[in-house]
gemmi code that builds the backbone of each chain (N, CA, C; Angstrom):
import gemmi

chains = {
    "A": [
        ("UNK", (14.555, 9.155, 2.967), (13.434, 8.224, 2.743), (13.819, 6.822, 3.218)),
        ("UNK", (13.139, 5.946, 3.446), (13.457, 4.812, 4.679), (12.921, 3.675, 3.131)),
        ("UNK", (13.870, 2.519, 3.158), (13.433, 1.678, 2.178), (11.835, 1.064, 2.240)),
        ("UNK", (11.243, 0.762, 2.885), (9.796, 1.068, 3.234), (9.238, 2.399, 2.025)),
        ("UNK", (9.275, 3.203, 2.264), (8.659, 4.582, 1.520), (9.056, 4.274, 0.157)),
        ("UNK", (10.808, 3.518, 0.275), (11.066, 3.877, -0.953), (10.352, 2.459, -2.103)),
        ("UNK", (10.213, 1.778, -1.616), (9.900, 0.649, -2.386), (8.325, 0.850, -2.633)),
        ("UNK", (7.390, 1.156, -2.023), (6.100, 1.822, -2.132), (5.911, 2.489, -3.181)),
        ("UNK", (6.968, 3.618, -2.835), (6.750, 4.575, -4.432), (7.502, 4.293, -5.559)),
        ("UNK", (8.310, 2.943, -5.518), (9.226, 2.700, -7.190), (7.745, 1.781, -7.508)),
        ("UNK", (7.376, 0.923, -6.714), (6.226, 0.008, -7.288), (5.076, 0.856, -7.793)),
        ("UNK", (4.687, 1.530, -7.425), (3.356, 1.777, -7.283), (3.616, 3.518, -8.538)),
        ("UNK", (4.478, 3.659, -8.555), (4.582, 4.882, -10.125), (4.387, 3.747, -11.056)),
        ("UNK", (5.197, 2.566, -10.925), (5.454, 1.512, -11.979), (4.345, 0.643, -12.791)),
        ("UNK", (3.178, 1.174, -11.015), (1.742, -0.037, -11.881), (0.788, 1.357, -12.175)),
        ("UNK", (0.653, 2.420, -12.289), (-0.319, 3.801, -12.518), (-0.035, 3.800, -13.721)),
        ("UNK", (-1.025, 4.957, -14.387), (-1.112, 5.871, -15.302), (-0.510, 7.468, -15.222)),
        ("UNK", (-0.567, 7.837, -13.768), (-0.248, 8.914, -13.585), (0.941, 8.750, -12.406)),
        ("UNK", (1.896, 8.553, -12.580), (3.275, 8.179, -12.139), (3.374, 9.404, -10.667)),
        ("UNK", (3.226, 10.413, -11.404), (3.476, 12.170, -11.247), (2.429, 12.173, -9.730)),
        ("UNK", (1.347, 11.208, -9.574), (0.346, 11.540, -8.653), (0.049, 10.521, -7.641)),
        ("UNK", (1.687, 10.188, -7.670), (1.447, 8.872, -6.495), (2.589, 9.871, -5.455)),
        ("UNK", (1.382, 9.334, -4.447), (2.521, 10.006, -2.885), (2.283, 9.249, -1.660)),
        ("UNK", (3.606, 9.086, -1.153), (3.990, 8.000, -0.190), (4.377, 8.797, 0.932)),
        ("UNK", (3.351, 8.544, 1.944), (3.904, 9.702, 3.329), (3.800, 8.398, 4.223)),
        ("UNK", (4.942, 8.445, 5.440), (5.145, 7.822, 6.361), (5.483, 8.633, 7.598)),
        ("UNK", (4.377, 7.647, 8.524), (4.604, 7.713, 10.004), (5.029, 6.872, 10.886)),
        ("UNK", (5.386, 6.868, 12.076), (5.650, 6.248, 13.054), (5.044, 6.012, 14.128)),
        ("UNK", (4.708, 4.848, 14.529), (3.330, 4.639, 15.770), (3.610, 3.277, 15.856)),
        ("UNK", (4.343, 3.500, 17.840), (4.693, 2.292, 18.636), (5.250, 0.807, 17.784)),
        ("UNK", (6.980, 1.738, 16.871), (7.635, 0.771, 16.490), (7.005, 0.302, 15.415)),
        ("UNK", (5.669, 0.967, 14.833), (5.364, 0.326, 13.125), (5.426, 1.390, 12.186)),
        ("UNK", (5.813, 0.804, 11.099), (5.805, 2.094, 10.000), (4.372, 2.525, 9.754)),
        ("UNK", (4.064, 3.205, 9.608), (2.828, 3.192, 8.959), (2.947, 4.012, 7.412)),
        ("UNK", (2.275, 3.153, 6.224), (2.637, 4.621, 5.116), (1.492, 4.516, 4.598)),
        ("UNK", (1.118, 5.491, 3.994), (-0.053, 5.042, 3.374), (-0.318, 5.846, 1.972)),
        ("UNK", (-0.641, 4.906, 0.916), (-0.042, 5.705, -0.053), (-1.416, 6.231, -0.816)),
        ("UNK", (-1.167, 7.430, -1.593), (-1.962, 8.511, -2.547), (-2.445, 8.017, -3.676)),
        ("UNK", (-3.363, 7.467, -4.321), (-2.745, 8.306, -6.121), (-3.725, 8.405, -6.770)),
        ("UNK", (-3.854, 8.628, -8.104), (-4.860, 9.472, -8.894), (-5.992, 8.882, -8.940)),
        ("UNK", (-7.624, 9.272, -8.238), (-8.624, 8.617, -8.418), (-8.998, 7.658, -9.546)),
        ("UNK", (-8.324, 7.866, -10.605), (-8.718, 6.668, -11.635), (-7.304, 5.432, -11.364)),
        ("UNK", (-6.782, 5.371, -10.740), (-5.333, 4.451, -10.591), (-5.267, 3.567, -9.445)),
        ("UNK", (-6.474, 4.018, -8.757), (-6.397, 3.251, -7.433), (-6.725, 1.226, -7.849)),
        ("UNK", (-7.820, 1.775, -8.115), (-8.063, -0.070, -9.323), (-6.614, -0.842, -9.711)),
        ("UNK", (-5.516, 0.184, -10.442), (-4.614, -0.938, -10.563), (-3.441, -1.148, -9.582)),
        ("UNK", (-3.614, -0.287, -8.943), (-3.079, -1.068, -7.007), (-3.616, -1.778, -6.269)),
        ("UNK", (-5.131, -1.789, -6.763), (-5.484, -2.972, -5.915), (-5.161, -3.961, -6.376)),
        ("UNK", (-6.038, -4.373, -8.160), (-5.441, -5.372, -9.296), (-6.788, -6.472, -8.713)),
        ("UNK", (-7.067, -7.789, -9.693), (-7.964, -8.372, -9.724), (-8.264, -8.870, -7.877)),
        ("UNK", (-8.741, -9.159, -7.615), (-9.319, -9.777, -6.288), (-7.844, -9.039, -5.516)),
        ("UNK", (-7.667, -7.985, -5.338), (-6.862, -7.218, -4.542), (-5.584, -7.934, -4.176)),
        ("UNK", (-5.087, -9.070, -5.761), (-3.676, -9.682, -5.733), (-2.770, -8.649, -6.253)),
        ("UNK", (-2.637, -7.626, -6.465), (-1.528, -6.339, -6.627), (-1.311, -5.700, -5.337)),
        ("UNK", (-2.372, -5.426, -4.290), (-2.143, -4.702, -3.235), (-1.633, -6.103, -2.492)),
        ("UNK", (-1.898, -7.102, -2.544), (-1.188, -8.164, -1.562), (0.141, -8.496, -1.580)),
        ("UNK", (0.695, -8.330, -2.885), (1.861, -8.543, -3.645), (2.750, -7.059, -2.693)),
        ("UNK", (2.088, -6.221, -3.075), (2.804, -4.807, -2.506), (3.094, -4.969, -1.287)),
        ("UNK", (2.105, -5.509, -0.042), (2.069, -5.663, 0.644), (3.593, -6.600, 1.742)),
        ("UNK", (2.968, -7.821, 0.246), (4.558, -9.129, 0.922), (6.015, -8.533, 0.870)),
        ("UNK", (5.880, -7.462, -0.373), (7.273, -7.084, -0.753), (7.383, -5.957, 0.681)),
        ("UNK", (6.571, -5.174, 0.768), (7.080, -4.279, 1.819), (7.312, -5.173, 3.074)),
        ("UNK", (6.731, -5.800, 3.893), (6.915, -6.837, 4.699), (8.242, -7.480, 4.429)),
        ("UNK", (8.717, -7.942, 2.896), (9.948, -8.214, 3.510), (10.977, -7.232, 3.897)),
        ("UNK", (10.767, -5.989, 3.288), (11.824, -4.868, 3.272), (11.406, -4.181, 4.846)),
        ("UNK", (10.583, -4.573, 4.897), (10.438, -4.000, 6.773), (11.334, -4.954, 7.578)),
        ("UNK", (11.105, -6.556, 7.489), (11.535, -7.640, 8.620), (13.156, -7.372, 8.164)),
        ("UNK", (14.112, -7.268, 6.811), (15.047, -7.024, 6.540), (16.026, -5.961, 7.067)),
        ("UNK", (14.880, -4.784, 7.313), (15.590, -3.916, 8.340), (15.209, -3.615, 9.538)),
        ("UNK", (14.270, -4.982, 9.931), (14.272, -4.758, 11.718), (13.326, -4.031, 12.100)),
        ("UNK", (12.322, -3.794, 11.097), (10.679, -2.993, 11.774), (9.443, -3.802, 11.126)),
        ("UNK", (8.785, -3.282, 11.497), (7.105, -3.799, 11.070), (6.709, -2.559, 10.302)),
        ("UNK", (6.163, -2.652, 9.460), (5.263, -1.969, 8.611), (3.996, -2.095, 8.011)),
        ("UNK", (2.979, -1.353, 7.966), (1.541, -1.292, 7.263), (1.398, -0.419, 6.403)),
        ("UNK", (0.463, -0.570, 5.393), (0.407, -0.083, 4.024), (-1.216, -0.229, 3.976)),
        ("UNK", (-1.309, 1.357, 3.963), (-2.951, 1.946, 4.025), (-2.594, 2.395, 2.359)),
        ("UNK", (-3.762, 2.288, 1.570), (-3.933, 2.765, 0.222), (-5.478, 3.568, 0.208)),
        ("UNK", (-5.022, 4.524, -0.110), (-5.966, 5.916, -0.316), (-6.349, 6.409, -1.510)),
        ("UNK", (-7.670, 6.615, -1.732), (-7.927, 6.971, -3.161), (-8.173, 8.369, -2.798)),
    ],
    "B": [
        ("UNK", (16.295, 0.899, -25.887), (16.280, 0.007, -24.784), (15.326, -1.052, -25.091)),
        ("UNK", (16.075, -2.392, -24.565), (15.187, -3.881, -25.295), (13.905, -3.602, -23.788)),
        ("UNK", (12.635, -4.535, -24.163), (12.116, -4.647, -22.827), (12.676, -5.285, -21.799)),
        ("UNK", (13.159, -6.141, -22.090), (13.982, -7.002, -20.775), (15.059, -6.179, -20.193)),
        ("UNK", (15.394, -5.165, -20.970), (16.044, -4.203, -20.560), (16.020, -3.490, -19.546)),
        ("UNK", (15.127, -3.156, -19.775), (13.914, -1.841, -18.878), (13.457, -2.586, -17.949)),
        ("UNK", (12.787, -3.975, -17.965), (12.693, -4.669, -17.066), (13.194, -5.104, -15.538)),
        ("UNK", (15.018, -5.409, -16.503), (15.920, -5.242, -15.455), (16.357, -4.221, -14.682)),
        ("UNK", (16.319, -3.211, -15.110), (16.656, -2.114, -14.543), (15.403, -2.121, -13.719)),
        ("UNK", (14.564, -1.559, -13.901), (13.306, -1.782, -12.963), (13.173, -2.752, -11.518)),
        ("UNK", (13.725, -3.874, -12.037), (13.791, -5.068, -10.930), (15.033, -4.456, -10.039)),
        ("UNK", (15.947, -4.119, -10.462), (17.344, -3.523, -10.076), (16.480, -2.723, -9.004)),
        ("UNK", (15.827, -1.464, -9.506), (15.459, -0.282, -8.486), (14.724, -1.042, -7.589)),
        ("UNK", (13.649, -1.930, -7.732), (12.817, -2.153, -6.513), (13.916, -2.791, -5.163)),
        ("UNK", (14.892, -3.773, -6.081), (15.775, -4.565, -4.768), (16.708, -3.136, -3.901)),
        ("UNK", (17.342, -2.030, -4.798), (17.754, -1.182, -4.723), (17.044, -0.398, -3.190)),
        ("UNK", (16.065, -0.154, -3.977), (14.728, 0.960, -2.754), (14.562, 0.032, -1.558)),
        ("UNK", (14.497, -1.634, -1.650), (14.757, -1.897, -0.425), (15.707, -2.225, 0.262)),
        ("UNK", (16.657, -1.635, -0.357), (17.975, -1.794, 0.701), (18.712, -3.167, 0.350)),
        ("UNK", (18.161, -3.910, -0.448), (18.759, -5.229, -0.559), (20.370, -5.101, -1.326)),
        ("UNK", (21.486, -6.285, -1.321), (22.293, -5.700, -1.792), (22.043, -7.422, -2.722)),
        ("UNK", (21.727, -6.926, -3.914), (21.305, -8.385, -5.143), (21.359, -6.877, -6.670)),
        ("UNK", (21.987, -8.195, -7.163), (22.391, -7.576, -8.686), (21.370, -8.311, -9.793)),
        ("UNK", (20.739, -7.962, -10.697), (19.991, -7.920, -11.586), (20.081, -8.617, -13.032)),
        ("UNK", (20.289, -9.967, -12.984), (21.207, -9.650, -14.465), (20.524, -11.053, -15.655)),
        ("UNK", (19.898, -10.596, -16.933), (18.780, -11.177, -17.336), (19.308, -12.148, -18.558)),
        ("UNK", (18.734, -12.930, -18.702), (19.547, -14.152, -19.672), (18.376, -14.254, -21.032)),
        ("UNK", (18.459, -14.681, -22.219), (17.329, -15.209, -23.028), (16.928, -16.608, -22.513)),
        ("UNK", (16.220, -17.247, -22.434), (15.972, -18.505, -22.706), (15.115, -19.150, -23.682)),
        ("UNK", (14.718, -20.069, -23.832), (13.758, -20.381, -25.062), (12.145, -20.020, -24.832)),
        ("UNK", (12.220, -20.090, -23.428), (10.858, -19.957, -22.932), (10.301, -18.094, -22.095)),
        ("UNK", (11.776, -17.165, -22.785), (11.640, -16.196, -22.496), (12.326, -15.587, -21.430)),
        ("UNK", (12.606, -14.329, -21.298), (13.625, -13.815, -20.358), (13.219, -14.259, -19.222)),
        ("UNK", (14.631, -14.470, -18.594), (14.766, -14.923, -16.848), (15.948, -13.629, -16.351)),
        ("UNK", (15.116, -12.974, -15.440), (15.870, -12.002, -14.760), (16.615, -12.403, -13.161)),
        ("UNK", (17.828, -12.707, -12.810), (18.471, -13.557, -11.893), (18.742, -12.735, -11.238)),
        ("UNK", (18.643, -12.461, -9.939), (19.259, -11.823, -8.715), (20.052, -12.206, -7.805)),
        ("UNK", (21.263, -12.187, -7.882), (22.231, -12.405, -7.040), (22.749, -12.208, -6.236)),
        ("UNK", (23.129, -12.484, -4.967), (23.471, -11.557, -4.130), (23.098, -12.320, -2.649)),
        ("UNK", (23.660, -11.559, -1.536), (24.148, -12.085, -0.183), (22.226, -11.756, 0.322)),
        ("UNK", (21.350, -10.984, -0.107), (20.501, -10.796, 0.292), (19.080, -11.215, 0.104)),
        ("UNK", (19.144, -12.736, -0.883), (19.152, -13.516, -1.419), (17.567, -14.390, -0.519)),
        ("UNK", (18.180, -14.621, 0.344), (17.644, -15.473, 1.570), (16.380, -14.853, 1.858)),
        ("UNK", (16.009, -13.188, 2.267), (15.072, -12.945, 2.326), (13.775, -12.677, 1.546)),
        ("UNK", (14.118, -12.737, -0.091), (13.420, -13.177, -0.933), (12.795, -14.759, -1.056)),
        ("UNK", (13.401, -15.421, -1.031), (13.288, -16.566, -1.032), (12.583, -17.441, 0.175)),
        ("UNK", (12.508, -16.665, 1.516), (11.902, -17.140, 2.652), (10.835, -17.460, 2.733)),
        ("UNK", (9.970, -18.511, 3.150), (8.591, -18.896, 3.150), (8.456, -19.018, 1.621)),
        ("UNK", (8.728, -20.207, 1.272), (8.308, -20.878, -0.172), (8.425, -19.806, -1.101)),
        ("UNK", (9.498, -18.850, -1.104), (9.524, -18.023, -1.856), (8.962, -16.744, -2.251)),
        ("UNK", (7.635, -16.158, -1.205), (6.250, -15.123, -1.247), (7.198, -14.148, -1.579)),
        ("UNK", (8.479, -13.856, -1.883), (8.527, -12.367, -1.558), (8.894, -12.552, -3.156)),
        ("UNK", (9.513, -13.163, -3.384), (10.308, -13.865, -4.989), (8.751, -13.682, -5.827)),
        ("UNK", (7.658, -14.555, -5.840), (6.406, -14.511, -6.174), (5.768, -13.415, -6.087)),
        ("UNK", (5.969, -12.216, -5.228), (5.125, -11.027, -5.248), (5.579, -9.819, -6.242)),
        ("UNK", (7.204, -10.233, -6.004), (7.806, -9.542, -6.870), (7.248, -9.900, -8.438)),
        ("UNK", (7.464, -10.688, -8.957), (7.271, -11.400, -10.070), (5.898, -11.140, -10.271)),
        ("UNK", (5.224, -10.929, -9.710), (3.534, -10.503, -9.815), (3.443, -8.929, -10.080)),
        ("UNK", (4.108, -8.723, -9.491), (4.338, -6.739, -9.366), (5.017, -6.190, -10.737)),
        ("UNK", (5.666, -6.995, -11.102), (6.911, -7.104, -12.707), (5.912, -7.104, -13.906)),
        ("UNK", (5.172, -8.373, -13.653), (4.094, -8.808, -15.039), (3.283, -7.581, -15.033)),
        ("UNK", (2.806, -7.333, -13.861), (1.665, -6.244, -13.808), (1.649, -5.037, -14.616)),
        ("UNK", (3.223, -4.367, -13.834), (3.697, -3.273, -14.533), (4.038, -3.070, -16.021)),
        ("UNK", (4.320, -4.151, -16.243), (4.593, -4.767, -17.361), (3.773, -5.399, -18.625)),
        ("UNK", (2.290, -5.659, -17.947), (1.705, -6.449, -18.462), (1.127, -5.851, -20.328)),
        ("UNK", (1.233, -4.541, -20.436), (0.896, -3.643, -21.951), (2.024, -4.495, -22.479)),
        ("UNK", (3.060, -3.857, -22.321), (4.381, -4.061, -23.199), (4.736, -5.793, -23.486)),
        ("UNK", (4.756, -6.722, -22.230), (4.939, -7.744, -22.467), (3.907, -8.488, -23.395)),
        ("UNK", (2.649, -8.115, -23.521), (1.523, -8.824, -24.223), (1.432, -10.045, -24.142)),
        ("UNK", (0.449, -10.800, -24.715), (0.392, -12.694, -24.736), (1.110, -13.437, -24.438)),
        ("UNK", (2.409, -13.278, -25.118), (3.510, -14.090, -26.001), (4.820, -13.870, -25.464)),
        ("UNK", (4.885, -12.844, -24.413), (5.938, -12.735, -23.918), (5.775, -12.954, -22.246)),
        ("UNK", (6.730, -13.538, -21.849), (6.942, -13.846, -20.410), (8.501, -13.570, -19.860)),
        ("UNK", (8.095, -13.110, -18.576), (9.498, -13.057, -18.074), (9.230, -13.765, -16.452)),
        ("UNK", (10.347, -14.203, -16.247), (10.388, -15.112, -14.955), (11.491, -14.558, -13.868)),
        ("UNK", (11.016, -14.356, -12.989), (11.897, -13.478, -11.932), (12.814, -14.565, -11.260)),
        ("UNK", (14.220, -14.511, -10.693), (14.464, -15.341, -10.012), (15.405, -14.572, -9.072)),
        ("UNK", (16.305, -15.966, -7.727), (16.839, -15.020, -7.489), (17.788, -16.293, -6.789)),
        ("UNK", (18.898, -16.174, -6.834), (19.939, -17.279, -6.612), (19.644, -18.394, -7.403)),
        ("UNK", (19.165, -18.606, -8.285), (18.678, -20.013, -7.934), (17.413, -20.462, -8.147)),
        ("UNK", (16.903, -20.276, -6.895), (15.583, -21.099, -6.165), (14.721, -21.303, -7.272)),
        ("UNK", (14.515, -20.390, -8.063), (12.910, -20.537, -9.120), (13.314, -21.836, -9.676)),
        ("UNK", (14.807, -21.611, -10.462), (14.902, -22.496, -11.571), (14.998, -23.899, -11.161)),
        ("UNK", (15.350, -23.905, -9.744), (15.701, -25.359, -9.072), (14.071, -26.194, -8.855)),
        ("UNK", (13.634, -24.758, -8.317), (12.077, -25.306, -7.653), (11.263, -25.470, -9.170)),
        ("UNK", (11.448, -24.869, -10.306), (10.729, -25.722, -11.383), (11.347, -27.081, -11.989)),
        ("UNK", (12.611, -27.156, -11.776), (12.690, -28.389, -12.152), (12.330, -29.943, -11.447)),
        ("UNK", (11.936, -29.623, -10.252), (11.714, -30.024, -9.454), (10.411, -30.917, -9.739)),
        ("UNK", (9.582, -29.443, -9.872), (8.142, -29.504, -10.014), (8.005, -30.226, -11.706)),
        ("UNK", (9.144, -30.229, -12.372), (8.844, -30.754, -13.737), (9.089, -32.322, -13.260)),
        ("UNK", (10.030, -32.679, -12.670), (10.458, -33.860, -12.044), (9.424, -34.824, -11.383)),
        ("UNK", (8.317, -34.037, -10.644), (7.335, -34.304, -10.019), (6.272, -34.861, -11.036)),
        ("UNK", (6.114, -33.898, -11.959), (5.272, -34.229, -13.076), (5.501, -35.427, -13.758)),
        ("UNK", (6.736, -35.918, -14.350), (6.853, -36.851, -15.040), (6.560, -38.335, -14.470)),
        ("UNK", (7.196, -37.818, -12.613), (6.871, -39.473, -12.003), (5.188, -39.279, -11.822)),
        ("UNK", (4.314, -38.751, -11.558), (3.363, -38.807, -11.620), (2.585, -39.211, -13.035)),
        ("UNK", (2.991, -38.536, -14.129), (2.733, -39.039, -14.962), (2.726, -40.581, -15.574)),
        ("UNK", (3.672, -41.141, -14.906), (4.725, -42.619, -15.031), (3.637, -43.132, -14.096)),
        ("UNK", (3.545, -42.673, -13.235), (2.412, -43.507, -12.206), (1.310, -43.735, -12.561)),
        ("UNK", (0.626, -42.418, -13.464), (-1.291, -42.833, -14.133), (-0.843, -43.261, -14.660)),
        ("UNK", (0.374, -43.377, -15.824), (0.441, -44.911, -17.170), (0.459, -46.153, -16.409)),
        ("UNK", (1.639, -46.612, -15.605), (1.600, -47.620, -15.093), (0.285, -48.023, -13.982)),
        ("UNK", (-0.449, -47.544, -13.167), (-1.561, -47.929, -12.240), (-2.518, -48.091, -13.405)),
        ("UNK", (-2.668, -46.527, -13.973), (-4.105, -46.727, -14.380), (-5.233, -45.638, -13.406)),
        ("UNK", (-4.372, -45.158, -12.622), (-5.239, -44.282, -11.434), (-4.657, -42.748, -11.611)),
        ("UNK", (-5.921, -42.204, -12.351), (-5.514, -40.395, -12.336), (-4.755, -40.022, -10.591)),
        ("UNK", (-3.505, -39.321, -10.779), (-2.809, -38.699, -10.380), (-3.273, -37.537, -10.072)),
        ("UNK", (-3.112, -36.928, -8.554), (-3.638, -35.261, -8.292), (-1.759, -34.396, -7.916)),
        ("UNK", (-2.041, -33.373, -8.697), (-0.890, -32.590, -8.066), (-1.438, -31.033, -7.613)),
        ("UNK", (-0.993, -31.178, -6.708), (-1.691, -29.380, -5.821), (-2.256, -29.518, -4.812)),
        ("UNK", (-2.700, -27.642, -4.576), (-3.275, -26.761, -5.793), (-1.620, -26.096, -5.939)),
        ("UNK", (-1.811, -25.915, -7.035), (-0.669, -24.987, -8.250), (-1.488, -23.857, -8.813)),
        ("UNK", (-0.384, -22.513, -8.764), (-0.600, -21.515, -9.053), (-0.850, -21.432, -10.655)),
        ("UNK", (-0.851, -20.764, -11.788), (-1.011, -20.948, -12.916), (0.462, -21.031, -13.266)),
        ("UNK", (1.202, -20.612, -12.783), (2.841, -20.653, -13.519), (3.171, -22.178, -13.473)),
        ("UNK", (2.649, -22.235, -11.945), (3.707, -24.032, -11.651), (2.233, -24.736, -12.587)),
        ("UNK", (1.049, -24.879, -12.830), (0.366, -25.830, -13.588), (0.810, -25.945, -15.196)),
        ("UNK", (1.417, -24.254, -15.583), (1.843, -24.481, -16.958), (3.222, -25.327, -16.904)),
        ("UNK", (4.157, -25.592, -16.478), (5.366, -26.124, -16.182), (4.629, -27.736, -16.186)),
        ("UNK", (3.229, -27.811, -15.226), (3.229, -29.338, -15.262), (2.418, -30.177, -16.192)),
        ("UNK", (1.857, -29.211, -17.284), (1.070, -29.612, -18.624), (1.687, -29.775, -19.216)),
        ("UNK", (2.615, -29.136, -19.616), (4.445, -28.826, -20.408), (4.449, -30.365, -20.129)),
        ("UNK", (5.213, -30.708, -19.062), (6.047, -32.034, -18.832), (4.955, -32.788, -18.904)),
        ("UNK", (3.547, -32.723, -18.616), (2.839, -33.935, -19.001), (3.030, -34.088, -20.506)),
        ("UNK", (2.646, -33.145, -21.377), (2.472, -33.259, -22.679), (3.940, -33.854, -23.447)),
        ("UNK", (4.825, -34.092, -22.991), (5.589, -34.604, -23.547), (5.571, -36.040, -23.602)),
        ("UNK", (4.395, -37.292, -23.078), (4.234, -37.824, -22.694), (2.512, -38.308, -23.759)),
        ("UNK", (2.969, -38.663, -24.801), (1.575, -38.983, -25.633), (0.245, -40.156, -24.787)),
        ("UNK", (0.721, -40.646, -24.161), (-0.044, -41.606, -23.214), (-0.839, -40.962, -22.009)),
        ("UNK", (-0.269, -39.640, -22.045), (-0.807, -39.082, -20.549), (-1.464, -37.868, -20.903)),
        ("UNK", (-2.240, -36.995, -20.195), (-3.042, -36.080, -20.164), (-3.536, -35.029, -18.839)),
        ("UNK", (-3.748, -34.095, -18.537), (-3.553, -33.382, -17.388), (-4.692, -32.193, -17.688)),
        ("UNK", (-5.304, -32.274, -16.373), (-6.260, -31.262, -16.620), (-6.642, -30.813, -14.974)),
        ("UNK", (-6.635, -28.865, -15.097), (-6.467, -28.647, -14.110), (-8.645, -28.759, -13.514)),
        ("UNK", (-8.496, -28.289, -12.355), (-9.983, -28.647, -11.583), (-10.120, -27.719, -10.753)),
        ("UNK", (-10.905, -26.793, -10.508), (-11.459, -25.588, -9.654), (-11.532, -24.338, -9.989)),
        ("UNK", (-12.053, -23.664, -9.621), (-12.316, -22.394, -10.504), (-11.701, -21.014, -9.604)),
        ("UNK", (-10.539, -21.629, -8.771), (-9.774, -20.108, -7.810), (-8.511, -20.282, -8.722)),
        ("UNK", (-8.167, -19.518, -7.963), (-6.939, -19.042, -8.892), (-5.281, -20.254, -8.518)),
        ("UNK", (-5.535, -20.655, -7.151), (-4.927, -22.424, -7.068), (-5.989, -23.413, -7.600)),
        ("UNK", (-5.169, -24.137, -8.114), (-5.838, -25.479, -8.748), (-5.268, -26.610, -9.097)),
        ("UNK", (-6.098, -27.936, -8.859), (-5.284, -29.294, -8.886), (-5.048, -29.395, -9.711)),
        ("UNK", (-4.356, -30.057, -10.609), (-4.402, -30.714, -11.780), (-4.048, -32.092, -11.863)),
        ("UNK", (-5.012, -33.030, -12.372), (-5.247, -34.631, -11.989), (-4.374, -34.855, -13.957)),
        ("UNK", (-3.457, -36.203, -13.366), (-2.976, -36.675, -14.428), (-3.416, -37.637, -15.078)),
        ("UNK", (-4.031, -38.333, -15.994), (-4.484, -39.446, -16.319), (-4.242, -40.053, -17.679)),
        ("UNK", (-4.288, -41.872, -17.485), (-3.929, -41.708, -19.178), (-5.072, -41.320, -20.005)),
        ("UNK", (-4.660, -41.342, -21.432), (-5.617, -40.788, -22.405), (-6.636, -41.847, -22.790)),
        ("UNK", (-7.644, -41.991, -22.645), (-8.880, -43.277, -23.180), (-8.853, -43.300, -24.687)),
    ],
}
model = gemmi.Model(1)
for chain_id, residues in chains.items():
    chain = gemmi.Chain(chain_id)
    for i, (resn, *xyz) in enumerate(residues, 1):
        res = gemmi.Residue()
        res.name, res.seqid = resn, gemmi.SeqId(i, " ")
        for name, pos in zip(("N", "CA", "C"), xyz):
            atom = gemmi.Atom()
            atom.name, atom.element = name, gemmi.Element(name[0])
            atom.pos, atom.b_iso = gemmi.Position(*pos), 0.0
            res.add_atom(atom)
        chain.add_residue(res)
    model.add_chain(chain)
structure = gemmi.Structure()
structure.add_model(model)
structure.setup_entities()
């Protein structure tokens, strides 16, 4: 698992209800990560979080753990 | 396990999962646990006024936010930087404050997030002559210092 994936899924079990139903799949496309993460139709709300400041937050942290190891990364969230 | 406990450990795994090499290690203070991160990897938290330090710390409360309730706060840091950059910002407060007593002309500081405006009500209020009140309805906001009529 690539610190990208892995930081996705320690955060994001950490802000759910259903820990068990978060899934973090990653691809690769022209040098960017792409991941985009899963989780339980009622849990998506607290990944986004008020005016979508939880998914932005997720966002900065993966961004730094991408520029730290020398790639770019994006973070698609899927209900 | 205390919450600040669990906390730390928690903060531990996220620096962990990204590869960072920073150690975790949480103090009491009066104003509530401060969790300190140490470490050579330090710099990239802290880059651009701190966003990654701040997102973290947003991501912490969140997860956190049942267990910690009202009354409890915890403050993320990491070398350093938070505790330097609030004293700073408390520093800021007081000469501003010193400035609406002596002019007579409300003082603007910002916009400030809600953490840095509580830090600068704090240091106003120590200050019976002065008074501080924040202005706008986003989630940054000024807060103008003035004396009390």
């Amino acid at each position: 698992m690539t610190p990208m994936q892995a930081v996705v899924e320690v955060v994001a079990r950490a802000l759910v209800d259903k820990p068990d139903a978060v899934k973090v799949t990653e691809t690769e496309r022209r040098g960017t990560t792409l991941l985009e993460l899963q989780t339980a139709p009622g849990d998506l709300g607290k990944i986004i979080g008020r005016q979508g400041r939880t998914a932005a937050a997720l966002r900065t942290l993966l961004s730094v753990t991408a520029e730290k190891h020398g790639k770019r990364a994006q973070l698609d969230i899927r209900d | 396990m205390s919450l600040t406990a669990q906390i730390t450990g928690f903060v531990q795994d996220v620096v962990n999962a990204m590869g960072m090499s920073l150690t975790a290690r949480a103090e009491e203070t009066p104003d509530g646990a401060r969790i300190n991160l140490e470490g050579e990897d330090g710099g990239a938290l802290v880059r651009r006024g701190g966003e990654g330090l701040q997102a973290l710390q947003h991501l912490v409360a969140t997860a956190f936010r049942k267990q910690l309730g009202d009354d409890n706060r915890v403050v993320i840091d990491c070398n350093g930087f938070r505790r330097d950059k609030d004293a700073e910002l408390k520093q800021m407060a007081h000469f501003m404050a010193e400035k609406a007593r002596s002019t007579g002309v409300p003082q603007e500081m910002g916009p400030l997030n809600p953490y840095e405006r509580r830090i600068v009500h704090l240091a106003v209020a120590e200050d019976p002559t002065v008074t501080s009140e924040s202005i706008g309805d986003a989630f940054m906001k000024t807060v103008i210092i003035s004396t009390k009529k």
